[in-house]
C-alpha positions in Angstrom: 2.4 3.5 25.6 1.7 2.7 22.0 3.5 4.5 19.5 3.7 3.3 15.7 1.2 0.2 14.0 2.9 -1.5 11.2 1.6 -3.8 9.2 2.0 -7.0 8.2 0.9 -8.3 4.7 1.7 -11.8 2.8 3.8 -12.0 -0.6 4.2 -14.5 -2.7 7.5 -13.2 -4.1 10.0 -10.6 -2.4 11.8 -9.3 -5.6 8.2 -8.6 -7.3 6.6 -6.9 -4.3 9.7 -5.0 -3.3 9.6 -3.1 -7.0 6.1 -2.5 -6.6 6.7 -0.5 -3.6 9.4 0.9 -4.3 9.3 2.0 -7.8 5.7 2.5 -8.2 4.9 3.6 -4.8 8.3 5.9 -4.2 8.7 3.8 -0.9 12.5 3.3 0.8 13.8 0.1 1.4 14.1 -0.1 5.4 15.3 -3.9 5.7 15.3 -7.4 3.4 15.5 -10.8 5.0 15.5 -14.2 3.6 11.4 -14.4 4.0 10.5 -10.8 5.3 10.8 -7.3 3.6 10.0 -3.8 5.4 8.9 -0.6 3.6 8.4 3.0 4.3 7.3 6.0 3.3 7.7 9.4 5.5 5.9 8.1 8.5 4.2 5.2 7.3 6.4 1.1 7.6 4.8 -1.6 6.2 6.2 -5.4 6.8 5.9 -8.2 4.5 6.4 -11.9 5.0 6.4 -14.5 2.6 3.8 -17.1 1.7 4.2 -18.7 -1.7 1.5 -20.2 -1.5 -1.2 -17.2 -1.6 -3.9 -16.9 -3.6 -4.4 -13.3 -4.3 -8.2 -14.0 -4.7 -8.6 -15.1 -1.6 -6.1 -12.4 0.2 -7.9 -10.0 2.0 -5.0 -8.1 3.4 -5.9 -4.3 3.9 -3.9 -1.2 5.1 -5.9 2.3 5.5 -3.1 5.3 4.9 -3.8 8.6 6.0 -2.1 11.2 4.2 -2.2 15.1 4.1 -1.8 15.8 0.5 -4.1 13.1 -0.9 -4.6 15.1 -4.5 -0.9 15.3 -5.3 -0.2 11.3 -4.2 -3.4 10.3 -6.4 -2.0 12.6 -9.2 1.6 11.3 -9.0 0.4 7.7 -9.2 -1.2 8.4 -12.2 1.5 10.0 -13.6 3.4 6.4 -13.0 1.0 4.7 -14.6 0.5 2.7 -11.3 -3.1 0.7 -11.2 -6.3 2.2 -9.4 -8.4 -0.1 -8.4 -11.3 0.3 -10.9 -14.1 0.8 -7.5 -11.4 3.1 -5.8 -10.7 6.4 -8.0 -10.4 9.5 -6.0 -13.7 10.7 -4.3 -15.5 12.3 -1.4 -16.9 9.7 0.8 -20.3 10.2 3.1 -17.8 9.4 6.2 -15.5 12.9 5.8 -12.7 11.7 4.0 -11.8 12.0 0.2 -10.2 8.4 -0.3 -8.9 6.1 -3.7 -7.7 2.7 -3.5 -5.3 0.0 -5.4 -4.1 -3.5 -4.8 -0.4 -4.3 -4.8 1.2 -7.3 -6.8 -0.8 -10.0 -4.1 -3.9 -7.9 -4.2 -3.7 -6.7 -0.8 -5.6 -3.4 -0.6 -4.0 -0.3 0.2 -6.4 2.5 0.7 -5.4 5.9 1.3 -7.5 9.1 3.1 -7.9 12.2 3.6 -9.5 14.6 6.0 -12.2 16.2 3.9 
């Protein structure tokens, strides 16, 4: 029986991505290896491995986050100053959700959704 998906994205530097998500995203450290760094957030665990090599341009990494408060998240993030990917601002979408979007430090896309 499946329980749980985590994620896996690339990142080019540990110590850079690690203070994205944690300071600008309020995520908990949950475990830092040599090459691999895990995340969380309430419910949510996303896993990192490195690859120096990355070109950001040419990552297309994505993560789709449901959450039940998506309003207050949005607002808080702006209240961090954290970057919203300019095509990804808060809005209604014809497919029932109200969604916004940002990339993290090796532009891999997190979007997060919400029930509309």
């Amino acid at each position: 029986m499946l329980t749980a998906i985590n994620p896996k994205l690339p990142m080019r530097d540990k110590t850079i991505t690690k203070n994205f998500y944690l300071t600008q995203l309020n995520f908990k450290l949950h475990g830092e290896y040599d090459d691999y760094l895990i995340v969380g957030k309430d419910s949510v665990e996303i896993h990192f491995f490195e690859y120096k090599t990355l070109k950001p341009k040419e990552n297309y990494g994505q993560v789709y986050i449901r959450t039940d408060d998506i309003e207050n998240l949005y607002q808080s993030l702006l209240d961090t100053n954290t970057t919203i990917h300019p095509n990804g601002k808060l809005q209604h979408k014809p497919w029932g959700q109200i969604e916004f979007s940002l990339l993290d430090p090796d532009n891999n896309l997190l979007t997060f959704g919400q029930k509309n």
